[in-house]
C-alpha positions in Angstrom: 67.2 34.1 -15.7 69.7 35.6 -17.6 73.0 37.8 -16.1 72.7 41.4 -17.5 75.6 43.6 -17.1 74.7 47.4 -15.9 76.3 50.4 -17.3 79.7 51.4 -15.7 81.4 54.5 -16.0 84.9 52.8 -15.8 87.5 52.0 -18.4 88.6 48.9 -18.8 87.8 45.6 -19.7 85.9 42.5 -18.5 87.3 39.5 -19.8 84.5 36.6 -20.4 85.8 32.9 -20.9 89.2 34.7 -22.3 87.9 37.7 -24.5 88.4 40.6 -23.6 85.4 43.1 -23.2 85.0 47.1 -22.8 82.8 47.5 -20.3 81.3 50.2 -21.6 79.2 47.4 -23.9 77.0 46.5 -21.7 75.4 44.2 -24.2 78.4 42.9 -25.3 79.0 41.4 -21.8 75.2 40.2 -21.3 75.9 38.3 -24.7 78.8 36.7 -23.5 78.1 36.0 -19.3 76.5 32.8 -19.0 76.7 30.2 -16.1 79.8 28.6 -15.8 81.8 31.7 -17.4 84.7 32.7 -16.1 85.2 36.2 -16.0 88.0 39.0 -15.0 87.8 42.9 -14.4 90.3 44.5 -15.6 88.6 48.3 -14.9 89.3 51.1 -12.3 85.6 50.6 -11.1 83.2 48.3 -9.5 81.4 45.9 -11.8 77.6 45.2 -11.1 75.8 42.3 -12.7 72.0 41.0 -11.6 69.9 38.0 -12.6 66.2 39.1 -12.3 64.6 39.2 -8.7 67.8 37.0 -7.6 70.7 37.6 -7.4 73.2 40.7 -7.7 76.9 40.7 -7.9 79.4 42.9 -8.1 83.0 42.7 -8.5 86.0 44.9 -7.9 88.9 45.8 -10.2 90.9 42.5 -9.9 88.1 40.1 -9.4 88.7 36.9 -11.0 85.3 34.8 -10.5 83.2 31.6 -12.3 79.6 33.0 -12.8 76.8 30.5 -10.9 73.8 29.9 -12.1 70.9 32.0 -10.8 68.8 29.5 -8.6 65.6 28.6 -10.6 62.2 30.0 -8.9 60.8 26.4 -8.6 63.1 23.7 -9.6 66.9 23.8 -10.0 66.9 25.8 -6.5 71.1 25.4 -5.9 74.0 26.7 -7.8 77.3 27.1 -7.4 80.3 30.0 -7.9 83.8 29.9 -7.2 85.8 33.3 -6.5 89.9 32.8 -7.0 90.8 36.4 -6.6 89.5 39.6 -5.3 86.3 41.4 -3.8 83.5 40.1 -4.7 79.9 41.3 -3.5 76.6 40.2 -3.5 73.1 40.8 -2.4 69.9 38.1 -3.0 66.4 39.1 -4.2 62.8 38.4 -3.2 63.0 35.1 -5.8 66.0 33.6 -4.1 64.2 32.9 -1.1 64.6 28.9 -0.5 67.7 28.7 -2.7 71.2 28.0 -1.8 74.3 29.3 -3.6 77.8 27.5 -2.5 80.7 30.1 -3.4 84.1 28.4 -2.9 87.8 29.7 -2.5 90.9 28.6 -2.7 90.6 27.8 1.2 87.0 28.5 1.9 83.3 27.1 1.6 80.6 29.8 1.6 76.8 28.7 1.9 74.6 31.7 0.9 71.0 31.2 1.6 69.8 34.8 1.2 71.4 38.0 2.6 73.9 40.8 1.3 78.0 39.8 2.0 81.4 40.6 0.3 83.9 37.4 -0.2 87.2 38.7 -0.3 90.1 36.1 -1.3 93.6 37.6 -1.5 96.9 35.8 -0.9 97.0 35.5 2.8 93.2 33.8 2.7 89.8 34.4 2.7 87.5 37.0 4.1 83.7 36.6 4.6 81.6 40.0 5.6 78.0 39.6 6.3 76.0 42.8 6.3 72.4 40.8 6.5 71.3 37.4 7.3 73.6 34.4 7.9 76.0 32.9 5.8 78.0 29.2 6.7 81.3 29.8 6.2 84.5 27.1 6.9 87.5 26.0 5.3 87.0 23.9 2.2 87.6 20.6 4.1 86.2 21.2 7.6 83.0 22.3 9.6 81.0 25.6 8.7 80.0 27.7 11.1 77.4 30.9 11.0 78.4 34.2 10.4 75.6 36.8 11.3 75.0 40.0 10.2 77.6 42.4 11.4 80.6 39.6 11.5 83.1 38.5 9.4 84.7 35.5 9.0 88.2 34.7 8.2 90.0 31.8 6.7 94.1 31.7 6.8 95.2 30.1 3.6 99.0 29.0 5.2 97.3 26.8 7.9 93.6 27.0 7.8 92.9 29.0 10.5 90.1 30.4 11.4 89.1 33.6 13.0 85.6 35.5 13.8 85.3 39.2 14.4 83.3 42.3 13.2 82.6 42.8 9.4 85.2 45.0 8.1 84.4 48.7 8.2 85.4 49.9 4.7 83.1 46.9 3.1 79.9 48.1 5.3 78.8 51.3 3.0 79.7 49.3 0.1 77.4 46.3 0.9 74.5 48.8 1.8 75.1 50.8 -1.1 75.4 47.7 -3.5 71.9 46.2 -1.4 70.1 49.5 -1.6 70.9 50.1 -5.5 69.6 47.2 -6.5 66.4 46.8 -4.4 64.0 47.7 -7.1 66.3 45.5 -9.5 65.7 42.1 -7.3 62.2 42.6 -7.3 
Protein backbone atom coordinates (compact mmCIF):
# COMPACT_ATOMS: atom_id res chain seq x y z
CA UNK A 1 0.00 0.00 0.00
CA UNK A 2 1.06 3.26 -0.92
CA UNK A 3 1.67 6.49 1.72
CA UNK A 4 -0.76 9.31 0.69
CA UNK A 5 -0.25 12.58 2.07
CA UNK A 6 -3.67 14.41 3.37
CA UNK A 7 -4.42 18.05 2.77
CA UNK A 8 -2.86 20.43 5.44
CA UNK A 9 -3.70 23.87 5.98
CA UNK A 10 -0.19 24.78 7.14
CA UNK A 11 2.71 26.57 5.33
CA UNK A 12 5.68 25.15 5.01
CA UNK A 13 7.52 22.49 3.58
CA UNK A 14 8.02 18.69 3.88
CA UNK A 15 11.34 17.74 2.75
CA UNK A 16 11.36 14.05 1.08
CA UNK A 17 14.96 12.30 0.67
CA UNK A 18 16.40 16.21 0.53
CA UNK A 19 13.74 18.12 -1.65
CA UNK A 20 11.93 20.29 -0.35
CA UNK A 21 8.11 20.12 -0.68
CA UNK A 22 4.98 22.59 -0.02
CA UNK A 23 2.73 20.87 1.71
CA UNK A 24 0.05 22.28 0.24
CA UNK A 25 0.89 19.52 -2.86
CA UNK A 26 -0.46 16.89 -1.49
CA UNK A 27 0.32 14.92 -4.64
CA UNK A 28 3.58 16.19 -4.83
CA UNK A 29 4.48 14.44 -1.51
CA UNK A 30 2.52 11.04 -2.31
CA UNK A 31 4.84 11.02 -5.44
CA UNK A 32 7.81 11.39 -3.60
CA UNK A 33 7.05 9.29 0.07
CA UNK A 34 8.06 5.92 -0.35
CA UNK A 35 9.52 3.28 2.18
CA UNK A 36 12.82 4.02 3.23
CA UNK A 37 12.31 7.92 2.64
CA UNK A 38 13.51 10.24 4.84
CA UNK A 39 11.45 12.98 5.42
CA UNK A 40 11.32 16.50 7.51
CA UNK A 41 8.43 19.03 8.37
CA UNK A 42 9.35 22.11 8.15
CA UNK A 43 5.40 23.58 8.67
CA UNK A 44 3.60 25.34 11.62
CA UNK A 45 1.05 22.32 11.52
CA UNK A 46 0.67 18.71 12.08
CA UNK A 47 1.41 16.50 9.14
CA UNK A 48 -0.90 13.39 8.61
CA UNK A 49 0.02 10.53 6.24
CA UNK A 50 -1.90 6.95 5.95
CA UNK A 51 -1.23 3.77 4.11
CA UNK A 52 -4.63 2.08 3.31
CA UNK A 53 -6.47 0.14 6.25
CA UNK A 54 -2.85 0.28 8.05
CA UNK A 55 -1.24 2.46 9.25
CA UNK A 56 -1.53 6.35 9.97
CA UNK A 57 1.12 8.79 10.97
CA UNK A 58 1.39 12.00 11.78
CA UNK A 59 4.24 14.22 12.45
CA UNK A 60 4.76 17.55 14.14
CA UNK A 61 6.65 20.68 12.94
CA UNK A 62 10.22 19.44 13.57
CA UNK A 63 9.75 15.77 12.93
CA UNK A 64 12.63 14.29 11.28
CA UNK A 65 11.59 10.52 10.52
CA UNK A 66 12.58 7.37 7.92
CA UNK A 67 9.09 6.27 6.40
CA UNK A 68 8.49 2.11 7.12
CA UNK A 69 6.98 0.11 5.00
CA UNK A 70 3.32 -0.48 5.53
CA UNK A 71 3.17 -4.28 6.74
CA UNK A 72 1.74 -6.39 3.81
CA UNK A 73 -1.82 -7.99 4.47
CA UNK A 74 -0.45 -11.56 3.95
CA UNK A 75 3.21 -11.80 3.47
CA UNK A 76 5.90 -9.26 4.26
CA UNK A 77 3.96 -8.71 7.81
CA UNK A 78 7.12 -6.52 9.65
CA UNK A 79 8.59 -3.22 8.85
CA UNK A 80 10.60 -0.94 10.30
CA UNK A 81 10.83 3.18 11.05
CA UNK A 82 13.29 5.14 12.71
CA UNK A 83 12.30 8.67 14.37
CA UNK A 84 15.66 10.96 15.10
CA UNK A 85 13.76 14.07 16.05
CA UNK A 86 10.46 15.23 17.18
CA UNK A 87 6.67 14.05 17.76
CA UNK A 88 5.74 11.55 16.00
CA UNK A 89 2.14 9.89 16.15
CA UNK A 90 0.52 6.99 15.02
CA UNK A 91 -2.51 4.96 15.00
CA UNK A 92 -2.88 1.06 13.21
CA UNK A 93 -5.89 -0.01 11.05
CA UNK A 94 -8.05 -3.12 10.86
CA UNK A 95 -5.29 -4.67 8.14
CA UNK A 96 -2.44 -4.33 10.53
CA UNK A 97 -3.72 -6.77 12.72
CA UNK A 98 -0.78 -9.61 13.03
CA UNK A 99 1.92 -7.25 11.94
CA UNK A 100 4.75 -5.70 13.77
CA UNK A 101 6.36 -2.28 13.20
CA UNK A 102 9.96 -1.73 15.11
CA UNK A 103 10.39 2.23 15.40
CA UNK A 104 13.83 2.99 16.80
CA UNK A 105 15.56 6.18 18.46
CA UNK A 106 18.56 7.36 19.07
CA UNK A 107 18.17 5.52 22.62
CA UNK A 108 15.09 3.56 22.25
CA UNK A 109 13.46 0.33 20.62
CA UNK A 110 9.59 0.55 20.08
CA UNK A 111 7.64 -2.68 19.09
CA UNK A 112 4.19 -1.71 17.74
CA UNK A 113 1.85 -4.45 17.27
CA UNK A 114 -1.34 -2.48 16.80
CA UNK A 115 -2.62 0.39 18.99
CA UNK A 116 -2.60 4.41 18.78
CA UNK A 117 0.92 6.07 20.59
CA UNK A 118 3.07 9.20 20.10
CA UNK A 119 7.12 8.68 20.10
CA UNK A 120 8.58 11.71 21.18
CA UNK A 121 12.57 11.92 20.85
CA UNK A 122 14.10 15.30 21.90
CA UNK A 123 17.55 15.92 23.27
CA UNK A 124 17.26 14.67 26.82
CA UNK A 125 15.71 11.10 25.33
CA UNK A 126 12.90 9.44 24.35
CA UNK A 127 9.18 9.44 25.26
CA UNK A 128 6.75 6.60 24.49
CA UNK A 129 2.72 7.43 25.15
CA UNK A 130 0.33 4.71 24.65
CA UNK A 131 -3.27 5.82 24.35
CA UNK A 132 -4.52 2.03 23.19
CA UNK A 133 -3.08 -1.34 23.29
CA UNK A 134 0.48 -2.27 24.29
CA UNK A 135 3.58 -1.31 22.90
CA UNK A 136 7.34 -2.95 24.03
CA UNK A 137 9.40 -0.30 24.58
CA UNK A 138 13.42 -0.42 26.07
CA UNK A 139 16.57 1.20 25.35
CA UNK A 140 18.19 0.16 22.01
CA UNK A 141 20.50 -2.45 23.74
CA UNK A 142 18.53 -3.86 26.69
CA UNK A 143 15.22 -5.59 27.70
CA UNK A 144 11.65 -4.18 26.49
CA UNK A 145 9.10 -4.01 28.63
CA UNK A 146 5.10 -3.27 28.08
CA UNK A 147 3.68 -0.06 28.14
CA UNK A 148 -0.30 -0.23 28.39
CA UNK A 149 -2.74 2.04 27.44
CA UNK A 150 -2.69 5.13 29.58
CA UNK A 151 1.33 4.91 30.37
CA UNK A 152 4.20 6.30 29.02
CA UNK A 153 7.54 5.23 28.84
CA UNK A 154 10.68 7.06 29.16
CA UNK A 155 14.13 6.57 27.97
CA UNK A 156 17.11 8.98 29.37
CA UNK A 157 19.49 9.47 26.47
CA UNK A 158 22.72 10.62 29.11
CA UNK A 159 22.57 7.17 30.90
CA UNK A 160 19.79 5.01 29.70
CA UNK A 161 17.49 5.23 32.25
CA UNK A 162 14.37 4.28 32.30
CA UNK A 163 11.22 5.52 33.79
CA UNK A 164 7.35 4.45 33.71
CA UNK A 165 4.46 6.78 34.54
CA UNK A 166 1.12 8.11 33.06
CA UNK A 167 0.96 9.09 29.26
CA UNK A 168 1.52 12.66 29.06
CA UNK A 169 -1.62 14.87 29.26
CA UNK A 170 -1.14 17.25 26.38
CA UNK A 171 -0.53 14.11 23.87
CA UNK A 172 -3.91 12.32 25.12
CA UNK A 173 -6.52 14.66 22.84
CA UNK A 174 -4.05 14.56 20.18
CA UNK A 175 -3.78 10.69 19.92
CA UNK A 176 -7.67 10.43 20.23
CA UNK A 177 -8.15 13.07 17.84
CA UNK A 178 -5.49 11.65 15.36
CA UNK A 179 -7.27 7.81 16.12
CA UNK A 180 -10.76 9.12 15.68
CA UNK A 181 -9.93 11.14 12.29
CA UNK A 182 -8.73 8.51 10.70
CA UNK A 183 -11.10 5.63 11.64
CA UNK A 184 -12.90 5.48 8.44
CA UNK A 185 -9.41 6.05 6.62
CA UNK A 186 -7.90 2.56 8.16
CA UNK A 187 -10.75 0.68 7.14
Amino acid sequence: ARWVALPSSGTGSLTVDGVAVPVSQTAEITRRIHPGSRIRLECVRDLDIVSGGVLAMQLAPGTEVVVPRAPGRWFGRSSQASVDAGHFRLTTGEHFHGARLAITTPEAAIQVTGTTLAVIAIPSGTCVCVLEGVAQVGPRAGAMMPVPAGSRCEIHRRDGETQMGDMLVSERPKLTDLRDRMASVLR
